[in-house]
C-alpha positions in Angstrom: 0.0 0.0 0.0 3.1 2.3 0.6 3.7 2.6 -3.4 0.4 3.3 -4.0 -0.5 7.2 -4.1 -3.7 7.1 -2.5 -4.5 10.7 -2.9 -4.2 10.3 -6.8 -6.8 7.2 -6.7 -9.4 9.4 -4.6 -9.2 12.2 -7.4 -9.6 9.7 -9.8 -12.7 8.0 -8.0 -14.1 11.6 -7.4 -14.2 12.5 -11.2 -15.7 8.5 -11.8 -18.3 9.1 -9.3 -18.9 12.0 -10.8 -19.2 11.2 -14.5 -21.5 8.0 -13.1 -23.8 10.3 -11.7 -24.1 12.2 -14.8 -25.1 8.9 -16.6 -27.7 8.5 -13.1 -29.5 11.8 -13.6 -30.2 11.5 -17.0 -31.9 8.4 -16.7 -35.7 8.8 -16.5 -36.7 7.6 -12.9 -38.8 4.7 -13.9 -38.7 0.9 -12.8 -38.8 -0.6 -16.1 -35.1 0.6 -17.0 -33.7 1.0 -13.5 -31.9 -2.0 -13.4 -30.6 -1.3 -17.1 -29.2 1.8 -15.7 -27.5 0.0 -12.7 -25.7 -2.3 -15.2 -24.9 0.1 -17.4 -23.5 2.4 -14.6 -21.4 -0.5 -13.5 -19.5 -1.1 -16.6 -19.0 2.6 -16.7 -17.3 2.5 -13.5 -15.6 -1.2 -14.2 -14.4 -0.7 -17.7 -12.5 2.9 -16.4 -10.7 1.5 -13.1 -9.6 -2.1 -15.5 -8.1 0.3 -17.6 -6.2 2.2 -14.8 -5.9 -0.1 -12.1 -5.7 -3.4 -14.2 -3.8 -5.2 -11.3 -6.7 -4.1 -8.5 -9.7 -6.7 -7.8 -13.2 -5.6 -8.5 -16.3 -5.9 -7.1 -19.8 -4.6 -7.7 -23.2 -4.9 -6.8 -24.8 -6.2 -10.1 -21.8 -8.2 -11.4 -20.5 -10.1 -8.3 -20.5 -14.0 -8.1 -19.4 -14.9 -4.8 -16.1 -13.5 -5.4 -14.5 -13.5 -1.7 -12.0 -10.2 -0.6 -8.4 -10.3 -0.8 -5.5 -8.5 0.9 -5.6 -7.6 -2.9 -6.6 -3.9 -3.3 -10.2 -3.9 -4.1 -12.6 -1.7 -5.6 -16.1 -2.4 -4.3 -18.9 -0.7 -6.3 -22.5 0.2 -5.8 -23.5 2.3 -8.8 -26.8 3.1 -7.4 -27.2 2.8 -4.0 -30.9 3.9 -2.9 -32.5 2.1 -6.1 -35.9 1.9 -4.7 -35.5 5.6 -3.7 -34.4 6.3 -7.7 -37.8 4.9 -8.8 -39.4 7.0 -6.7 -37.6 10.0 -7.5 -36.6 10.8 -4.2 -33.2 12.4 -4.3 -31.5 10.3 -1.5 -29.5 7.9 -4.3 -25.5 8.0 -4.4 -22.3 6.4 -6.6 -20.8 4.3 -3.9 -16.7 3.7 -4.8 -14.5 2.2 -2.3 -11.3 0.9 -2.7 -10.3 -2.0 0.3 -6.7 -2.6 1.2 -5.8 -5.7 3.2 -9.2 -6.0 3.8 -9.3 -2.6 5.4 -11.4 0.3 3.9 -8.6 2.5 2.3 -10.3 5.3 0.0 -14.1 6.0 0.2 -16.2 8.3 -2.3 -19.9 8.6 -2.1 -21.5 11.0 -4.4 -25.3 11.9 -5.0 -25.9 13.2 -8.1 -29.0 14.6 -7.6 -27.9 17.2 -4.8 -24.7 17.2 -6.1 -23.4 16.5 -2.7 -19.4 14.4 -2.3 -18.5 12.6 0.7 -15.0 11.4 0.5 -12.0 10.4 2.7 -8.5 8.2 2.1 -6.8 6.7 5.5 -5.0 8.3 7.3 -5.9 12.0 5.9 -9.1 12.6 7.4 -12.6 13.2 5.7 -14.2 15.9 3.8 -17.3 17.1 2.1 -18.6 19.7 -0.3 -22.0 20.6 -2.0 -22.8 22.3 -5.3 -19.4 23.2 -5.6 -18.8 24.7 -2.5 -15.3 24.8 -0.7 -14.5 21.3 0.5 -15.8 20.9 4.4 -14.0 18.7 7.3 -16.3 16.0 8.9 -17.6 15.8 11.0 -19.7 19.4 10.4 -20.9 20.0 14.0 -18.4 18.1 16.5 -20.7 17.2 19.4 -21.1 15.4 22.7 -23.0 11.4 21.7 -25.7 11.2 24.3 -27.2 8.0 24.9 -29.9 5.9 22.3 -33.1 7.6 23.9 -31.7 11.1 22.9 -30.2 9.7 19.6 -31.4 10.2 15.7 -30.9 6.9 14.5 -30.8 5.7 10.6 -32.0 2.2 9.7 -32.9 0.3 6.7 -35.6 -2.7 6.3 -33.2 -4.3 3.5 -35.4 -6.6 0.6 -35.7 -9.5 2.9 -38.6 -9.3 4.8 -39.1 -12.6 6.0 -36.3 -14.7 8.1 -34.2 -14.4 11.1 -32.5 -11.3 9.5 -36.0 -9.4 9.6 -36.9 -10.7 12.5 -33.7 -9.2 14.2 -34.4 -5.9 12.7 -37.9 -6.0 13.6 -37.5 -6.5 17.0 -34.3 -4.0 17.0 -36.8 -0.8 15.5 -39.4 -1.9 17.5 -37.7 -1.3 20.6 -35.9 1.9 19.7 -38.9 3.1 18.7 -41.3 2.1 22.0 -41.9 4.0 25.1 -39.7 3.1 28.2 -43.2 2.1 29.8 -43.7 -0.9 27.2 -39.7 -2.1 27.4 -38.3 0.5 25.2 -36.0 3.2 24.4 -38.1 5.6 23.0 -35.0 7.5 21.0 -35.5 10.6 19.8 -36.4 9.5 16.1 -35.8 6.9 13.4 -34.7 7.6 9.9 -34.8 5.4 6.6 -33.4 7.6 4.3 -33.2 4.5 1.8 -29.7 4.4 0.7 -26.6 2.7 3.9 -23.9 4.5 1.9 -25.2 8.0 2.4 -27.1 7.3 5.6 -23.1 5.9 7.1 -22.1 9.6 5.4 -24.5 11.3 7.3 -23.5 9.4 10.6 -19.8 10.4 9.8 -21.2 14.5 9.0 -22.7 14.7 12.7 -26.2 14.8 11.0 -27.2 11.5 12.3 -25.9 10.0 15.4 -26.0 6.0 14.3 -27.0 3.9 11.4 -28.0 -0.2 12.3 -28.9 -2.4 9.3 -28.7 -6.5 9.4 -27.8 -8.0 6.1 -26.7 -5.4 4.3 -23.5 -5.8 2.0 -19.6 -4.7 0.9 -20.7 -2.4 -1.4 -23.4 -1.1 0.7 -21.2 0.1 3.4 -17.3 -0.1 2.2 -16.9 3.4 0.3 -18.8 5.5 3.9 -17.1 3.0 6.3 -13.7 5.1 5.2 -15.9 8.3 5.4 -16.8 7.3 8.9 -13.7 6.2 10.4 -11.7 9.0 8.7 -14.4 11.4 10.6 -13.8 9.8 13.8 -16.6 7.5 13.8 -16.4 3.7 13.9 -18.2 0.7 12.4 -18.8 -2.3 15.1 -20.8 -5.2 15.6 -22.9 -5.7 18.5 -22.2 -9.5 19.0 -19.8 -9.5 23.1 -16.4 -9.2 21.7 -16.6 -8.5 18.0 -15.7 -4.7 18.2 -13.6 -5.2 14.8 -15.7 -6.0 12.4 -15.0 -7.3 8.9 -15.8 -5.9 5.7 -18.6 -8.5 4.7 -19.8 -9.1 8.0 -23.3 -8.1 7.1 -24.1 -6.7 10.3 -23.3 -3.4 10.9 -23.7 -0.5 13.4 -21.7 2.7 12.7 -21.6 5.3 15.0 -20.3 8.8 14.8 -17.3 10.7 16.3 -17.6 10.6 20.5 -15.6 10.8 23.6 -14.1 7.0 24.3 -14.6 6.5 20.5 -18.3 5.3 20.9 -18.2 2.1 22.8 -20.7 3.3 25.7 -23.1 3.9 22.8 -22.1 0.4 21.2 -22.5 -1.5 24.1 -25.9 0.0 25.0 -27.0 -0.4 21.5 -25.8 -4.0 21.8 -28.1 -4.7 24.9 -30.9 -3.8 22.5 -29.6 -6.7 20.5 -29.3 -8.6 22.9 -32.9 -9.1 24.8 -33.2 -10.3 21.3 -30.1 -13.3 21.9 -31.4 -14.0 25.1 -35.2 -14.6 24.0 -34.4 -16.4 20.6 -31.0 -17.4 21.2 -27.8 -16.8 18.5 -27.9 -14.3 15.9 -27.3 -15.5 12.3 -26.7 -13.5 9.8 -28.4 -15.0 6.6 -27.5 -15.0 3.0 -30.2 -13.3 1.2 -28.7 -13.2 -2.2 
């Protein structure tokens, strides 16, 4: 990783994100040719980094086959990441590039097209943002103190599986953030599906959102903002006792923006949430919905 200019690759995925998004917001917003446009947004993004990066691995959301992550550098694509939110033409859909080094997020861009709005961050030199053209903005925005859950704006997702042990761990997970303390809950300040991980983990890294929990999610959902989030001071964990590192495909993921003691009070009360849920129904498994 030492030979490799990092900052040079970020311009470069900056302008592909970019160009990608063009291709995005042309596209009439209509189911019939959406998943045309995520293919052909793909092989926009594919065909450019096999030409400049022909010894990298690559993997994307509409052309993987089981391919399993290296130490190899990686580029792990989502071309449209908020799909269902693209049909609907609700402006919450993002380019999702990241580029994973020894299994570690290394580079991250994230760029919605629609609101012309760039999250990006390489290790080790911090993360930035910038809208409409606007100077470039250190993340997070608004450096705050992290509360506990009940005072906490919390981003989740429902995924497409809606039936199975992942689903049922959601459910159960939204159901008691979202109930009174009376009933068993922990009656947080508010829930958001904003419809897209990538820009939801951005928003988590920005200050905007406090946390972001989703069960069997994927690489390319999260890989590109996990960089953002990390490089903002935020970290990505798992809730299971003792799996504070998590890995890039563990489909389970609860990222939590910059605080004092790096999070982990947050974490762990976020994992007792989880847990009632272990103790009633016993292990979690994460299930392959693909």
């Amino acid at each position: 990783m030492s030979t490799l200019n990092l900052q040079e690759i970020c311009k470069d995925m900056i302008a592909l994100a970019k160009s990608a998004g063009i291709e995005i917001s042309e596209k009439k917003n209509t189911a019939d040719i959406v998943t045309t446009t995520d293919r052909g947004v793909e092989s926009h993004i594919r065909d450019y980094l096999a030409s400049e990066y022909p010894s990298f691995d690559f993997i994307g959301e509409e052309s993987h086959t089981g391919l399993a992550i290296t130490n190899k550098p990686t580029f792990i694509v989502d071309p449209i990441d908020g799909t269902s939110n693209f049909v609907h033409g609700f402006p919450a859909v993002c380019v999702s590039i990241g580029l994973v080094i020894d299994k570690q997020p290394t580079v991250g861009v994230v760029y919605n097209p629609f609101l012309d709005e760039l999250w990006y961050a390489v290790k080790g030199f911090r993360a930035f943002t910038t809208t409409r053209g606007e100077p470039s903005q250190r993340l997070p925005l608004t450096p705050r103190p992290l509360g506990g859950i009940n005072s906490a704006c919390i981003a989740i997702e429902w995924g497409s599986g809606r039936e199975g042990p992942n689903f049922e761990l959601n459910l159960h997970v939204f159901t008691t953030l979202a109930r009174s303390a009376a009933s068993g809950g922990k009656f947080v300040n508010s829930l958001r599906c904003i419809g897209s991980a990538a820009e939801a983990i951005c928003r988590v890294a920005a200050g905007q959102v406090d946390a972001f929990w989703e069960c069997g999610c994927w690489p390319w959902d999260v890989a590109a903002a996990w960089c953002v989030l990390v490089e903002a001071g935020g970290v990505m964990a798992d809730v299971h006792p003792g799996l504070w590192d998590v890995s890039i495909d563990n489909k389970r993921y609860l990222a939590v923006r910059a605080a004092e003691a790096g999070g982990r009070k947050f974490v762990e009360e976020f994992g007792g949430v989880v847990g009632e849920r272990r103790s009633t129904y016993g292990p979690l498994t994460v299930v392959d919905e693909s």
